[in-house]
N, C-alpha and C positions, 0 to 999 in steps of 0.2 A: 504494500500500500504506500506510493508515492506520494508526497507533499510538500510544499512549496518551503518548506524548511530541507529538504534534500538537496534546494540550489543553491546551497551554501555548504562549505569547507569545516561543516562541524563534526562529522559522524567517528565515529568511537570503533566500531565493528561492523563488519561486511553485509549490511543488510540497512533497510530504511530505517530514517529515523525516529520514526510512529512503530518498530518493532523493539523493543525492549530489549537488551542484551539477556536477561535474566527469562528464563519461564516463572520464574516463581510465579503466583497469582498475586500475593501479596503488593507485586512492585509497584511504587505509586511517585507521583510526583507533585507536589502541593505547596501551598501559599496561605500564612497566614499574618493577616494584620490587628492591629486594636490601636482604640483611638478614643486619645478623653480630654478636656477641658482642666484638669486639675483640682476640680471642685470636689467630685464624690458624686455630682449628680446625675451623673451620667455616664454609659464604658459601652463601646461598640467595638463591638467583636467580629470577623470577616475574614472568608477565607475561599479559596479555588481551589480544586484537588482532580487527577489523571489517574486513572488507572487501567491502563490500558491491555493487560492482560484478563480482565473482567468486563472491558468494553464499555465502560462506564464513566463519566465526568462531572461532577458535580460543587455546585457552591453552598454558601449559608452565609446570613447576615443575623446576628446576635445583638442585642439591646436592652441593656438595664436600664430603668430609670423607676428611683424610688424601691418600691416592692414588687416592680413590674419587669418583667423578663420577657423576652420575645424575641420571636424565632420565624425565620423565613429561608426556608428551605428550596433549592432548585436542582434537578437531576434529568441527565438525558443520556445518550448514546454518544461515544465517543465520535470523532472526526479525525481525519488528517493532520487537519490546519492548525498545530500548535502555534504559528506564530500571533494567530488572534485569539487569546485566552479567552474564552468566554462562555456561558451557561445559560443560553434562551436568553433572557433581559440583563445578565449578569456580565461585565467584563471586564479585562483587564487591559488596561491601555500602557504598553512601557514608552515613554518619550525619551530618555534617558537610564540605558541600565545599569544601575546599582548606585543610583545615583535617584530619576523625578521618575512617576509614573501616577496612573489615573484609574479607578476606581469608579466602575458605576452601575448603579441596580435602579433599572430603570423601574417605573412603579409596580408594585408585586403586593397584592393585597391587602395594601394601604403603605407601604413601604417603600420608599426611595430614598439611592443614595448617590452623591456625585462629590467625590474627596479627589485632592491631586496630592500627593507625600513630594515631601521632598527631603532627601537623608541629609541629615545635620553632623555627620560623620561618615566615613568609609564604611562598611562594611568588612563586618568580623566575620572571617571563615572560623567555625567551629571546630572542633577534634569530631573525627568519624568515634559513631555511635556505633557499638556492637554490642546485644544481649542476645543469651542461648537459652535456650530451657532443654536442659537435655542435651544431646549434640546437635537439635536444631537451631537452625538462628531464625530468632525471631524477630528482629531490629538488625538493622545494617543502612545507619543511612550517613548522607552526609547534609550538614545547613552552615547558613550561614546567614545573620543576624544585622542588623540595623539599627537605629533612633532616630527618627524624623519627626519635621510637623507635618499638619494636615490645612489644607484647604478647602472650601466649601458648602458645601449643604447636606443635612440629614434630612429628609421629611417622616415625620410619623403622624397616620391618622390626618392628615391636611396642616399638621402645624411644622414647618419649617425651621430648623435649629440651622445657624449662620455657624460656619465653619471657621473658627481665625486662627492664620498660623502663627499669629504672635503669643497665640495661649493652648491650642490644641497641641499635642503632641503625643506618641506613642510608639509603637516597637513593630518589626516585621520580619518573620523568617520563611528564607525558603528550603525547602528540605527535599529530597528524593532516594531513595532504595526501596527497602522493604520493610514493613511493619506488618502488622495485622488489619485487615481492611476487609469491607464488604460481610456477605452471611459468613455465620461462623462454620467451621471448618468440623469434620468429621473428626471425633475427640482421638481416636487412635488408644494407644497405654495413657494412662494419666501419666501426668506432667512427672516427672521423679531425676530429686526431691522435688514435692509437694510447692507448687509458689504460695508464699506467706505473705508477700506485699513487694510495696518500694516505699520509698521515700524521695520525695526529686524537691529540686528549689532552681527555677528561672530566673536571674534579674537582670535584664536590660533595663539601664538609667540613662538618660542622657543631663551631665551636667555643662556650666557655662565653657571650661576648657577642655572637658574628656568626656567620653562615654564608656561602659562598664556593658560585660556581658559574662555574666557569673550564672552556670549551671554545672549542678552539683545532683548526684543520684545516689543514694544508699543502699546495701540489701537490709532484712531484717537484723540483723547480727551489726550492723553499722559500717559495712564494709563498702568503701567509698568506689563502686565501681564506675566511677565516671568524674573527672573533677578539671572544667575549664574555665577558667577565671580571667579573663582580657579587659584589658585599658586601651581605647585608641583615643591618641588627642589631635589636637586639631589640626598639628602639624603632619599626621598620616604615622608618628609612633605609635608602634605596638610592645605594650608592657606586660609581662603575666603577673600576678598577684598573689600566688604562690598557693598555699593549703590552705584554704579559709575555714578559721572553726564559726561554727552558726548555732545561735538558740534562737528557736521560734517562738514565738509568744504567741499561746492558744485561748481561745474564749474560752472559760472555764466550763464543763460539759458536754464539750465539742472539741472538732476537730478541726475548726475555721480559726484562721490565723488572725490577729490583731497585726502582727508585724512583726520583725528580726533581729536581730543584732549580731554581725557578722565583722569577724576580725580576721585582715587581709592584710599581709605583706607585699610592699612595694620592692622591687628591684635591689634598691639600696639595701635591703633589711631593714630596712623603716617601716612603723608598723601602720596601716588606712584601717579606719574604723566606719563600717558603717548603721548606723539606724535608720534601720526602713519602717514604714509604717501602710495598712492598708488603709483606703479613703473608701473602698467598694468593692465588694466580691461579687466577682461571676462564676457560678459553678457551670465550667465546659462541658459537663457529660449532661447539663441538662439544655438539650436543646442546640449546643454546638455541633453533637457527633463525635467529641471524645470518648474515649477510655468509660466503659460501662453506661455510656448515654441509653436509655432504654426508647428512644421516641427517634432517633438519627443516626445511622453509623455512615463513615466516608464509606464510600464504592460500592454500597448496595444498590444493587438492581430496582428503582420504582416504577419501570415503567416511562417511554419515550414522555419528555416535555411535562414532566411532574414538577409542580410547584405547590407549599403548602404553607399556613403560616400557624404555629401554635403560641401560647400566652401561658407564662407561669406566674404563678402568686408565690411569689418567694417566701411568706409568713407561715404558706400551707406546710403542715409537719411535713407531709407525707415528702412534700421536695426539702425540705430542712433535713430529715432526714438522710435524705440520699447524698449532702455534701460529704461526708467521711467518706465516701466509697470513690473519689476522683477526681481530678487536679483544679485547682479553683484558684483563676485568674483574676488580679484586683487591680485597681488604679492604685498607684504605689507613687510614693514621693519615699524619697531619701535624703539623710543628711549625714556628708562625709567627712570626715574629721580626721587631719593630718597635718603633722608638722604646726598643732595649735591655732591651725588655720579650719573653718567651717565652712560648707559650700551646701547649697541644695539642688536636690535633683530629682526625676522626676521621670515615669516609663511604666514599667510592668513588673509587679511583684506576681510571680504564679509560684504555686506549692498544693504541694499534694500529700500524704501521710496515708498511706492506704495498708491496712491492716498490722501487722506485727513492725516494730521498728525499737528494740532495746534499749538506744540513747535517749529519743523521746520516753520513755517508759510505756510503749503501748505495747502490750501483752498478747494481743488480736487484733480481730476484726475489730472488734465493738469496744473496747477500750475508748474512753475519752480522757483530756487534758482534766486535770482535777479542779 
């Protein structure tokens, strides 16, 4: 299957570029952005995802505001034409890559969006991600990370939010391998040993001279299978920040974060401190299509030209609930403290705590912060 990304000098292995080196089913290629005012009032969540060994392409557009959650959903059959990203009303415009690009979901059930990013730093390539369960591997991807503002208009419902880049700001990665995507998969032997959990922690900040991309994954036993912690400032340096120790600070009851406190080494052996704080939680599985979403997973099959829009009441238990069970995205401010000097900043706190984790003291599944 030829397409107009073939008439270019990108290709990898001996075959089109709409065929994936990998059979895996799993293999996918995806975009996600978020985007807030700094207030707390408000966190949009958005994202485009490929999966082309399933035949499948689809988006989502995610909206907090207050105790209201909402969720707009779009799904079709894949195409060729990767070089126009897009999903029935949904698309991605790059004008500049890795650098401006443009964002638009033309009205969808009361929902419209038209954002222009523009990176306020380079992009951070990531350390490649690898987890097994067993001797299968179940993650193999590679991202790579951003801080920009945003431009333009939300509309919800007919009321129109003005998009300013002097105050809007937020985070965007792109990632591609394999993961787990679409219906779930024929169990086989159970998992052995048994999965108990993770523990992960996101933070992309964008401050006035640097920006910060700290992600960090635990097993249950605290073993830090994953640890990349990056500085890039605005001169195009790239600093690592060495072993960050982290306490998370839990609402007592739960397992929804208030905020962090994370202690990072600069270069020199000089020590960066940071206090992060959450302004707004989004639980991703509800409604996004992450990790145990029970209403949305990325690469399921719905059926050509499917769009849908659901509504949560965040105060309902029944979704109170299901936040311990999956990574929950917040509007996050930070303030970093070095050399006696205070700076703030400002981007994406995401964290997740999902079942047994020994350092937090969670015992299980159902354990909460005391």
């Amino acid at each position: 299957m030829l397409g107009p990304t073939d008439e270019f000098p990108i290709h990898q292995i001996p075959q089109p570029i709409s065929w994936p080196g990998s059979s895996d089913r799993n293999f996918y290629d995806r975009a996600y952005y978020n985007a807030h005012d700094r207030t707390g009032d408000i966190f949009l969540i958005t994202g485009i995802g490929y999966y082309p060994n399933l035949g499948v392409k689809d988006a989502f557009v995610l909206a907090r505001r207050g105790d209201t959650q909402t969720a707009v959903h779009l799904s079709d059959g894949i195409d060729s034409d990767r070089l126009n990203q897009h999903v029935l009303g949904y698309r991605v415009e790059v004008h500049e890559p890795l650098h401006k690009l443009r964002i638009v979901l033309e009205e969808t059930d009361g929902i419209a969006v038209d954002l222009t990013w523009n990176g306020l730093f380079d992009v951070i390539q990531e350390q490649r991600h690898v987890l097994r369960s067993g001797t299968r591997v179940t993650l193999d991807a590679q991202r790579f990370a951003q801080v920009g503002s945003w431009a333009g208009y939300i509309a919800i419902d007919g009321e129109e939010i003005k998009v300013d880049p002097d105050v809007w700001i937020g985070s965007r990665d792109r990632s591609w391998g394999i993961r787990p995507i679409g219906e779930p998969e024929p169990a086989g032997r159970p998992a052995h040993p048994p999965f108990e959990g993770m523990w992960w922690l996101y933070v992309p900040m964008a401050f006035d001279d640097f920006a910060i991309c700290l992600i960090i994954q635990e097993e249950p036993n605290g073993f830090r299978s994953l640890n990349d912690v990056t500085r890039i400032w605005r001169d195009g340096r790239v600093e690592q920040l060495g072993w960050p120790r982290v306490k998370i600070h839990y609402t007592s009851g739960t397992r929804i974060p208030t905020g962090a406190t994370i202690e990072a080494t600069a270069q020199d052996g000089s020590p960066v401190h940071f206090d992060v704080e959450s302004k707004l939680p989004v639980p991703i599985h509800v409604g996004g299509g992450y990790g145990g979403d029970s209403d949305w997973l990325h690469g399921m099959w719905k059926g050509d030209k499917f769009t849908e829009r659901l509504t949560y009441d965040m105060t309902d238990p029944a979704i109170v609930g299901r936040a311990g069970f999956g990574v929950i995205d917040h509007v996050g401010r930070a303030v970093c403290t070095e050399g006696g000097k205070s700076v703030e900043g400002w981007g994406l706190f995401e964290h997740g705590a999902l079942g047994r984790h020994d350092p937090s003291g969670f015992a299980d599944w159902l354990t909460v912060a005391p």
